[in-house]
C-alpha distance (Angstrom), angle and dihedral (degrees) to the residues before:
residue distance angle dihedral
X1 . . .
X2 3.83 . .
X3 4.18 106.8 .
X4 3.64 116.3 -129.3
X5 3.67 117.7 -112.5
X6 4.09 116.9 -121.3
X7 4.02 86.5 -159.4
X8 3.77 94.0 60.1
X9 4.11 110.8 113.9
X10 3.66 122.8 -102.8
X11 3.95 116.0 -99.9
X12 3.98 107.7 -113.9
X13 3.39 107.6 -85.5
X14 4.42 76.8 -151.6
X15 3.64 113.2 97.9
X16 4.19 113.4 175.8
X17 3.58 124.3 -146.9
X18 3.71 92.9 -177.0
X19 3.86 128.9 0.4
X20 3.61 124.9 -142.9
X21 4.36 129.7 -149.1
X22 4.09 88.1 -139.1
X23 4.26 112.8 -1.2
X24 3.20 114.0 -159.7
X25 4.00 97.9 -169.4
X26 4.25 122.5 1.1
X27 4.12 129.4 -167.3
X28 3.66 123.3 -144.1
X29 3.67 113.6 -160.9
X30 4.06 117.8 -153.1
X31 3.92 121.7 -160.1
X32 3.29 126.5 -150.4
X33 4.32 135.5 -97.4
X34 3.32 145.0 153.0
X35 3.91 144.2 -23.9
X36 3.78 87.9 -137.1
X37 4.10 127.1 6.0
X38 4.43 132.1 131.0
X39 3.85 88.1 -174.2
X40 3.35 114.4 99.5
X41 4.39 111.9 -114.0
X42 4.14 106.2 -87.2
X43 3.38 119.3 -103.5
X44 4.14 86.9 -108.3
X45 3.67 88.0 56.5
X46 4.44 104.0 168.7
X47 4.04 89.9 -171.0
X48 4.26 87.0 54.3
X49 3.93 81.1 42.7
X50 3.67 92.5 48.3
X51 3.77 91.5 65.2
X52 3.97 102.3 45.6
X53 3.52 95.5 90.0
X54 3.82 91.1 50.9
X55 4.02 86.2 49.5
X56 3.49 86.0 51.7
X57 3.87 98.3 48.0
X58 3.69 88.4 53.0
X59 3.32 95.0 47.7
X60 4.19 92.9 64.8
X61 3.73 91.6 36.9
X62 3.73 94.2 59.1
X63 3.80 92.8 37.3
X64 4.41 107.6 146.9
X65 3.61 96.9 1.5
X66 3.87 92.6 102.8
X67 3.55 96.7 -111.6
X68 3.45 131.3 163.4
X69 3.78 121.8 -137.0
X70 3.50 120.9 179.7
X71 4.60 138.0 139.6
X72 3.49 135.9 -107.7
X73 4.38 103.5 -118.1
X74 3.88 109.1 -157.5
X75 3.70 127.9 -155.3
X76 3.91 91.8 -149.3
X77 3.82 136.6 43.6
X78 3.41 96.0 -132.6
X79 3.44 157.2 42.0
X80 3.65 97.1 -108.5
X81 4.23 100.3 -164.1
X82 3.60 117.4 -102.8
X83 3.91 86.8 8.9
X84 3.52 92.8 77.6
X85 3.80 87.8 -164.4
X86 4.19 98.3 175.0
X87 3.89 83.5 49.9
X88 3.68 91.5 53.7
X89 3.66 97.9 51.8
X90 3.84 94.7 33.2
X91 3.86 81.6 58.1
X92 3.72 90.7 50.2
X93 3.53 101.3 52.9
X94 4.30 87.6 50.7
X95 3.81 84.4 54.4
X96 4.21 96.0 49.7
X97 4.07 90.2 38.3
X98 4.00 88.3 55.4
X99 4.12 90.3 41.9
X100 3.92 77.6 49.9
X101 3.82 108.0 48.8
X102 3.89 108.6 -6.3
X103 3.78 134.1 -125.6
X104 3.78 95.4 -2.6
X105 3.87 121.0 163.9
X106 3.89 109.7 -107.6
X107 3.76 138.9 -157.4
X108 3.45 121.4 -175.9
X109 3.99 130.7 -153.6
X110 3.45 119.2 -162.4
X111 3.78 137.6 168.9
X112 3.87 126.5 -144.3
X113 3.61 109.8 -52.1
X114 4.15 84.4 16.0
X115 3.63 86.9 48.7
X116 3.83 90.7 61.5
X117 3.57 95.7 37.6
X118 4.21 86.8 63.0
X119 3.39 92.6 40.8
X120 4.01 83.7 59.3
X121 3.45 95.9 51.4
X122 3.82 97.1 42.9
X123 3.84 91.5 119.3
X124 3.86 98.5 58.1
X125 4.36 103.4 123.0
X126 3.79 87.7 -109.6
X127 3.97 104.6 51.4
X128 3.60 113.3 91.3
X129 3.79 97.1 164.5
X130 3.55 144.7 -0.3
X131 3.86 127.8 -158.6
X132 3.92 112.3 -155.9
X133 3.69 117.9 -150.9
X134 4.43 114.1 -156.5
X135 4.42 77.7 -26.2
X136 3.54 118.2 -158.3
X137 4.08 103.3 -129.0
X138 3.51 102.6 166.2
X139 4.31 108.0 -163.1
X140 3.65 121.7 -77.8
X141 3.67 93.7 29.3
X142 4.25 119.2 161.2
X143 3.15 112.7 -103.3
X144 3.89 98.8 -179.8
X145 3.38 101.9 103.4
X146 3.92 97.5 55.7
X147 3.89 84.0 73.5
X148 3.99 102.7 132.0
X149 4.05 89.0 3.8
X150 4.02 116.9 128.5
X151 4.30 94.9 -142.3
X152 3.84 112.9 -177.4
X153 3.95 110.1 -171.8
X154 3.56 118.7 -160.4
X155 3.99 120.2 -171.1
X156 3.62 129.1 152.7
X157 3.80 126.6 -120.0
X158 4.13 94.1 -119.4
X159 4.27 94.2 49.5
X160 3.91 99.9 130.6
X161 3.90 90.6 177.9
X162 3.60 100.7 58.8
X163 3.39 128.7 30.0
X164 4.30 114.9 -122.2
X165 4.16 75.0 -153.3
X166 3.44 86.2 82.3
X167 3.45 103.3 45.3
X168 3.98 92.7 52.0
X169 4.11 82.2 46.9
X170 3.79 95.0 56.3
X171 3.67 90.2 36.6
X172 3.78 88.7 63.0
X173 3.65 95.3 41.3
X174 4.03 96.5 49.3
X175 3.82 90.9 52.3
X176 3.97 92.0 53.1
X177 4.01 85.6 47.6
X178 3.86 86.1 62.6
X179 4.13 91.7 -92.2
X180 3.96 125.2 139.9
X181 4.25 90.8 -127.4
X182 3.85 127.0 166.5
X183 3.92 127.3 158.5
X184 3.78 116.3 -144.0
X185 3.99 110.1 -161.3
X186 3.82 108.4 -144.1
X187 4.59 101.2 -139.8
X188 3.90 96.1 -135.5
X189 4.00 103.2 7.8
X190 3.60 113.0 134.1
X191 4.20 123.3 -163.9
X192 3.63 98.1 -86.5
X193 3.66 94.6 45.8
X194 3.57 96.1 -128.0
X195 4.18 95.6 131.7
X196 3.55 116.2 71.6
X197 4.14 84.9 -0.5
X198 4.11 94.1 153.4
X199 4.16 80.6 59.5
X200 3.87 89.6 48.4
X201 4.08 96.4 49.7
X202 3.78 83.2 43.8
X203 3.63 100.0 56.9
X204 3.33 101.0 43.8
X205 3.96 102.5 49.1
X206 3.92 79.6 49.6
X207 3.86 92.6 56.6
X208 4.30 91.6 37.0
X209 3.92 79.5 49.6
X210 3.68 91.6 51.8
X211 3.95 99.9 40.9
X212 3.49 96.5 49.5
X213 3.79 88.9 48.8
X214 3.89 102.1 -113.7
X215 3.61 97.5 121.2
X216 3.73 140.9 -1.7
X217 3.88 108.6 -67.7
X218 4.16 105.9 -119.1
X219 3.87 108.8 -75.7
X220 3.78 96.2 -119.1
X221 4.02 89.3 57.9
X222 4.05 94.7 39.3
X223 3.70 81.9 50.3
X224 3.75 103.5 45.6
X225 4.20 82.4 45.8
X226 3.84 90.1 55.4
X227 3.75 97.5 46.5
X228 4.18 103.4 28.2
X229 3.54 101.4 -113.1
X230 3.75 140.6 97.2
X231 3.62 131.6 -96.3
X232 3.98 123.8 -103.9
X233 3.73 111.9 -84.3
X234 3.85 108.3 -74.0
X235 4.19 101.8 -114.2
């Protein structure tokens, strides 16, 4: 049996959807895991499937605007504690999409454990905003590093996996850290974004549409940014 070498390099924790000659701005979308798993995700991976048709939307809404679109690939399933695996990889694939196209404006997308992994990695240079979809924000979470970061946090009111608590709670901290923050609670959404899901892939290629300065970010949110408060529920 051949033995695995420790030495080998890392697989790029960059995937691309679509390319551009000279982007301007890119999203990286991040889908969800585990609280705890080594093994890397299985090939039929439902929370990597659970974000396809929000690659997808994002993909025709930023259609000629030289926009980059690419995923987040992690090594491990889970979070894994003080490991912070996501983190580590969502970090990764920031540093290989700047050694790729340079200072480039980013938004990223993430979902549950992916929402919490961008949240982390808010301060890298390039991130200018992050939009977290049913986010997993565990209490006590730094909020630092959202300092001059526009975060929009969407989670609907029937989510029994993670808590829309703790998105209104980092929501409140980011914006005393200096960060543009507002929660929007989805009436209806569940975790995996199956009810109401046309609503959730509208909303959030309006708000990466908005960050990334294509179009007008939705009045509630540009609202709730200019006056430090969140939107009304989202019915």
């Amino acid at each position: 049996m051949p033995v695995s070498d420790a030495r080998a390099p890392l697989p790029p924790a960059l995937v691309l959807d679509r390319s551009a000659a000279r982007p301007r701005t890119a999203v990286l979308l991040l889908h969800g895991g585990r609280s705890e798993g080594l093994e890397p995700p299985p090939r039929l991976n439902l929370a990597a499937a659970r974000m396809r048709p929000f690659t997808r939307a994002v993909l025709r809404a930023t259609e000629g605007h030289d926009v980059l679109v690419g995923r987040v690939r992690y090594r491990h399933r889970g979070w894994n504690g003080a490991r912070a695996d996501a983190a580590v990889d969502a970090l990764r694939a920031l540093d290989e999409l700047e050694q790729l196209a340079g200072s480039v404006r980013v938004v990223l997308v993430g979902h549950s454990m992916g929402g919490r992994a961008a949240l982390t990695v808010a301060g890298h240079d390039l991130v200018r905003g992050v939009v977290g979809l049913a986010p997993w924000c565990p209490p006590g979470e730094p909020v630092g590093q959202l300092a001059d970061r526009q975060i929009v946090l969407v989670h609907g009111d029937r989510d029994r996996t993670t808590d829309p608590q703790g998105s209104r709670d980092v929501v409140r901290r980011a914006r005393a850290a200096g960060g543009d923050a507002c929660a929007v609670l989805m009436t209806g959404g569940d975790h995996a974004m199956l009810r109401r899901a046309g609503e959730w892939h509208s909303l959030t290629t309006e708000l990466v549409s908005g960050l990334l300065g294509l179009a007008p970010l939705p009045g509630p949110v540009r609202r709730a940014f200019e006056e430090g408060r969140d939107p009304a529920t989202s019915d």
